[in-house]
C-alpha positions in Angstrom: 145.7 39.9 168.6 143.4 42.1 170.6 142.3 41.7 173.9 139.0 40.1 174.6 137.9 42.9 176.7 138.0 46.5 176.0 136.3 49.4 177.4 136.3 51.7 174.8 134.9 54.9 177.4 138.0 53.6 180.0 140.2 53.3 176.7 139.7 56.7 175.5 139.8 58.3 179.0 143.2 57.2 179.7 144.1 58.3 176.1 142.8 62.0 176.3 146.0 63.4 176.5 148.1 61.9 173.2 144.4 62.6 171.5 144.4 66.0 172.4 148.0 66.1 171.4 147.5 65.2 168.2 144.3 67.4 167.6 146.2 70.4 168.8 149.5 69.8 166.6 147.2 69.6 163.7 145.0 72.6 164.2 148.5 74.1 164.5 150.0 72.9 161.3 146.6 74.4 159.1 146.8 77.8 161.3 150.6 77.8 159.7 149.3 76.9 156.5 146.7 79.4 156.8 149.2 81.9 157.7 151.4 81.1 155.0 148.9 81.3 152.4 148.0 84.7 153.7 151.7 86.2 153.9 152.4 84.7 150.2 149.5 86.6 149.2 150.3 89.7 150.7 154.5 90.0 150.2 154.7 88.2 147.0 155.3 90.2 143.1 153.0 89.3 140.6 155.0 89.1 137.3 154.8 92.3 135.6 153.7 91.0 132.5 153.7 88.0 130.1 157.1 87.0 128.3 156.2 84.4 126.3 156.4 85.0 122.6 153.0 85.8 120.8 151.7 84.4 117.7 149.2 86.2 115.3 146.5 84.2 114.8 146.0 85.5 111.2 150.0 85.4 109.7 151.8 82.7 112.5 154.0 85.0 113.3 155.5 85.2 116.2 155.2 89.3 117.9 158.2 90.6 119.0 157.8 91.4 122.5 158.8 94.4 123.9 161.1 93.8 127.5 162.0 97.6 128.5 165.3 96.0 128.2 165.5 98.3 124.9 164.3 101.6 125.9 166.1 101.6 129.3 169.4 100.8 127.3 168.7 104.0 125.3 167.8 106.5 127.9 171.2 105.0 129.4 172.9 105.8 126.2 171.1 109.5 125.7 172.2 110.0 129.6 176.2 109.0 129.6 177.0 110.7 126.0 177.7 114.3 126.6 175.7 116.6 124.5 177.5 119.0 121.6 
């Protein structure tokens, strides 16, 4: 039940405060959204390249991708063996 009289102007005056409290906590919460969005932009890694297999279009084949994985285990190999 509501009351049969209500001063909505007297109503919101004595109400200002919790109002304004809850405007301010949520123009808080998007300026920490906002910043958030900003420092994932700025300090995240884009990956640094795509590792999914690929398929040519022509054969249905799948490519064999190349990972670095390969070269950096030879240029480990050519730099531990001694040279004769």
């Amino acid at each position: 039940m509501s009351a049969p009289d209500t001063n909505v102007e007297k109503e919101e005056k004595r109400h200002k405060p919790a109002l304004f409290g809850v405007k301010g906590s949520i123009v808080v919460v998007l300026l920490l959204f906002v910043g958030w969005l900003i420092w994932l932009a700025v300090y995240s890694t884009a990956p640094e390249g795509n590792n999914e297999p690929q398929i040519d279009d022509r054969t249905g084949e799948v490519e064999q991708q190349d990972t670095g994985a390969e070269n950096t285990e030879r240029a480990l190999e050519q730099t531990t063996q001694p040279e004769e």
